[in-house]
MDTraj code that builds the backbone (N, CA, C; nanometers):
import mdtraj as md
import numpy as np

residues = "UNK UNK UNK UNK UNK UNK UNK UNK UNK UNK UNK UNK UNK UNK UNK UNK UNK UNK UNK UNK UNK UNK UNK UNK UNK UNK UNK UNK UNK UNK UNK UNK UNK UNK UNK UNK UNK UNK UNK UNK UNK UNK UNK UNK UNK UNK UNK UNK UNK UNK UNK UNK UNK UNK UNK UNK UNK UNK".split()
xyz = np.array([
    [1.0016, -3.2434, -4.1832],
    [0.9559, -3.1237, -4.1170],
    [0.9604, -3.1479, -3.9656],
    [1.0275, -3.0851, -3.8562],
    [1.0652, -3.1297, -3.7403],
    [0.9741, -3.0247, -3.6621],
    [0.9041, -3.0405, -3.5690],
    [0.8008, -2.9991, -3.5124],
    [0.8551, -2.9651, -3.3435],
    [0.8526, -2.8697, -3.2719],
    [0.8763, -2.8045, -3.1527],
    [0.7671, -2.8391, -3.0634],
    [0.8425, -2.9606, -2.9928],
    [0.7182, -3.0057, -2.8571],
    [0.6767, -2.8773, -2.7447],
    [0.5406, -2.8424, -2.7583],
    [0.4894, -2.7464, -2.6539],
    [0.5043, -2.7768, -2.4956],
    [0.5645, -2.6471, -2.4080],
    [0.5860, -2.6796, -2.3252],
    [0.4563, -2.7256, -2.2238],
    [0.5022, -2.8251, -2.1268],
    [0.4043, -2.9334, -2.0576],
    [0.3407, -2.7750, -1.9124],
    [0.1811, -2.7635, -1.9203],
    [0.1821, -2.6703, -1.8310],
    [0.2084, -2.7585, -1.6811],
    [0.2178, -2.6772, -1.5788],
    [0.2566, -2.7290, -1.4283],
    [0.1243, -2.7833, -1.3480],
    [0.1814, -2.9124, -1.3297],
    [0.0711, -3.0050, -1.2715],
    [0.0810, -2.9753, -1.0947],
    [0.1300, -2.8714, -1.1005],
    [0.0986, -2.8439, -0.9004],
    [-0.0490, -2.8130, -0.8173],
    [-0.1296, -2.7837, -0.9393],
    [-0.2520, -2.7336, -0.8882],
    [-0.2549, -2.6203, -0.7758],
    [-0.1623, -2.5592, -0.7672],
    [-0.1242, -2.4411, -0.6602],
    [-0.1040, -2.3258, -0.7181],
    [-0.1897, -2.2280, -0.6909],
    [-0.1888, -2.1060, -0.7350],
    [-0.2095, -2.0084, -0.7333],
    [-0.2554, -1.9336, -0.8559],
    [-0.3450, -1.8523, -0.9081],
    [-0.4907, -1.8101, -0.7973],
    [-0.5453, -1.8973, -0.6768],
    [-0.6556, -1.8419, -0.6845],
    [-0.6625, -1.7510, -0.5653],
    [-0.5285, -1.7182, -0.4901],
    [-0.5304, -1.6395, -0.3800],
    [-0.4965, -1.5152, -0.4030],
    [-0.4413, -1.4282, -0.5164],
    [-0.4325, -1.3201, -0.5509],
    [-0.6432, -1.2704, -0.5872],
    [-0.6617, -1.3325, -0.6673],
    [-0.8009, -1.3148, -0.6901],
    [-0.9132, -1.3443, -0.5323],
    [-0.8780, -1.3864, -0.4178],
    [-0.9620, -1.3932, -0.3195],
    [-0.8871, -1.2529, -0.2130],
    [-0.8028, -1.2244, -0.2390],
    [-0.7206, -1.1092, -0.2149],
    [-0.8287, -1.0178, -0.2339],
    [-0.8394, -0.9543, -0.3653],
    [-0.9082, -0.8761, -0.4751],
    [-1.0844, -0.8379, -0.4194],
    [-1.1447, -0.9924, -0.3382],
    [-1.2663, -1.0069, -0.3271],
    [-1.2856, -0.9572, -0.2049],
    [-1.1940, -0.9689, -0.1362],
    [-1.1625, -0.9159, 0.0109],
    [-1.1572, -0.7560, 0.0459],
    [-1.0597, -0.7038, -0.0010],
    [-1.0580, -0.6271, 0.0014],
    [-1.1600, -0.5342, -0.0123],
    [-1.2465, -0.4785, -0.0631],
    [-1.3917, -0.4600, -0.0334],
    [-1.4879, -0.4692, 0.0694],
    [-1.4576, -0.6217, 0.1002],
    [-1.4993, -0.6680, 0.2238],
    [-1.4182, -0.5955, 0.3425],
    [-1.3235, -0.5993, 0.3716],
    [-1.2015, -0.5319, 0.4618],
    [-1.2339, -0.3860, 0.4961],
    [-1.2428, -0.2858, 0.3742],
    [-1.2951, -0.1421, 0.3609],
    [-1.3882, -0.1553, 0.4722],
    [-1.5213, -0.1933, 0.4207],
    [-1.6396, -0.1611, 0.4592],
    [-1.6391, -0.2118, 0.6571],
    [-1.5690, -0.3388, 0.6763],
    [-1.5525, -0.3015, 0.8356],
    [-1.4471, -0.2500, 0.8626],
    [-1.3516, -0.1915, 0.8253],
    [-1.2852, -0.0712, 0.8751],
    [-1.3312, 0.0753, 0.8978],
    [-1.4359, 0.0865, 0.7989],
    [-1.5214, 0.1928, 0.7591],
    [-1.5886, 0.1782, 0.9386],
    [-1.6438, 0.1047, 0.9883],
    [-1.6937, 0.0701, 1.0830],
    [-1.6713, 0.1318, 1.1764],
    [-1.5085, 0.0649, 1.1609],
    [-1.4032, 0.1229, 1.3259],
    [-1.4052, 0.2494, 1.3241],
    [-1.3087, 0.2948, 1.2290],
    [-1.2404, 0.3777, 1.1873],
    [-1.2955, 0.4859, 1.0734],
    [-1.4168, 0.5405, 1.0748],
    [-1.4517, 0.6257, 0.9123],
    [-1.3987, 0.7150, 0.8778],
    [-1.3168, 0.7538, 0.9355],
    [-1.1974, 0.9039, 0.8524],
    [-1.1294, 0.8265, 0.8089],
    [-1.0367, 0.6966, 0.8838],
    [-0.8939, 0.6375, 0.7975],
    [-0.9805, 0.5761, 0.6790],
    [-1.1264, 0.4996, 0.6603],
    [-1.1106, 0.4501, 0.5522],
    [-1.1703, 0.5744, 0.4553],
    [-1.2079, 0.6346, 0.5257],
    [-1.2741, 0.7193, 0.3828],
    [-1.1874, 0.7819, 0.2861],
    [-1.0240, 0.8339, 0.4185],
    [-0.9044, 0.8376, 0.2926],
    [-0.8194, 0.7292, 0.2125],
    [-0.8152, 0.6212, 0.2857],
    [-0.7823, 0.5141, 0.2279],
    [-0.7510, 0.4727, 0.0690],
    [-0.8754, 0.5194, -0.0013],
    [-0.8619, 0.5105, -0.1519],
    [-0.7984, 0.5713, -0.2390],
    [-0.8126, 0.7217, -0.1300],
    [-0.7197, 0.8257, -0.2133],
    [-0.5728, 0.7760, -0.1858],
    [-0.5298, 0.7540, -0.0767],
    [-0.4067, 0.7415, -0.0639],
    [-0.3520, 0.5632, -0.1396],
    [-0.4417, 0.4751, -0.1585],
    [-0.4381, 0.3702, -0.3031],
    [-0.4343, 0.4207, -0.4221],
    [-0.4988, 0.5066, -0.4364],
    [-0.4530, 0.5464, -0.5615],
    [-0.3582, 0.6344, -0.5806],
    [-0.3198, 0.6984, -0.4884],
    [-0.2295, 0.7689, -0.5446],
    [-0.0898, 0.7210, -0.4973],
    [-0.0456, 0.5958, -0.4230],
    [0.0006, 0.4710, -0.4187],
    [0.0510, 0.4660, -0.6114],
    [-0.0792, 0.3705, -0.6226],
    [-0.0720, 0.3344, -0.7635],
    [-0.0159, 0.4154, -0.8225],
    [-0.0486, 0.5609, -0.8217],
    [-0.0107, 0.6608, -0.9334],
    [0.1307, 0.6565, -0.9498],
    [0.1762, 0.6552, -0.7929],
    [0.3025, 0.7247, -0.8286],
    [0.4068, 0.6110, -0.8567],
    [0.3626, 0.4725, -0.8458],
    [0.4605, 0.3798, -0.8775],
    [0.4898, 0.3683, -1.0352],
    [0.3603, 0.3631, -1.1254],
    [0.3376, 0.3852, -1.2332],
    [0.4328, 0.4734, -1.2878],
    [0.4754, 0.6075, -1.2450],
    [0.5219, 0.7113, -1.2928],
    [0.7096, 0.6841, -1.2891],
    [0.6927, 0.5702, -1.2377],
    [0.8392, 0.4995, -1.1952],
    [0.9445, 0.5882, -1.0352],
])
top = md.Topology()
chain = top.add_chain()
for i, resn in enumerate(residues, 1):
    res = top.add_residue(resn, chain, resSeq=i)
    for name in ("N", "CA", "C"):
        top.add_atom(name, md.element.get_by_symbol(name[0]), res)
traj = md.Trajectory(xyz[None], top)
């Protein structure tokens, strides 16, 4: 019975954790822009989401 060696995961330790401090930020970012600027951020979300929307829609 011949058995399929699992592939070895990547020993770079480089990664993954700057999309997720991205994520944490952003929030942070809003709220002093909100500061400067409170009309650009207050539309801001709408125009993220509807960003999102329309990429989605292809």
């Amino acid at each position: 019975m011949a058995t399929e060696p699992t592939p070895q995961p990547s020993a770079s330790g480089k990664g993954g954790g700057w999309c997720c401090l991205l994520v944490a930020a952003l929030p942070f970012l809003w709220f002093l822009a909100a500061l400067v600027a409170p009309k650009w951020a207050f539309w801001y979300p709408v125009w993220a989401g509807a960003e999102i929307w329309s990429r989605t829609l292809g």
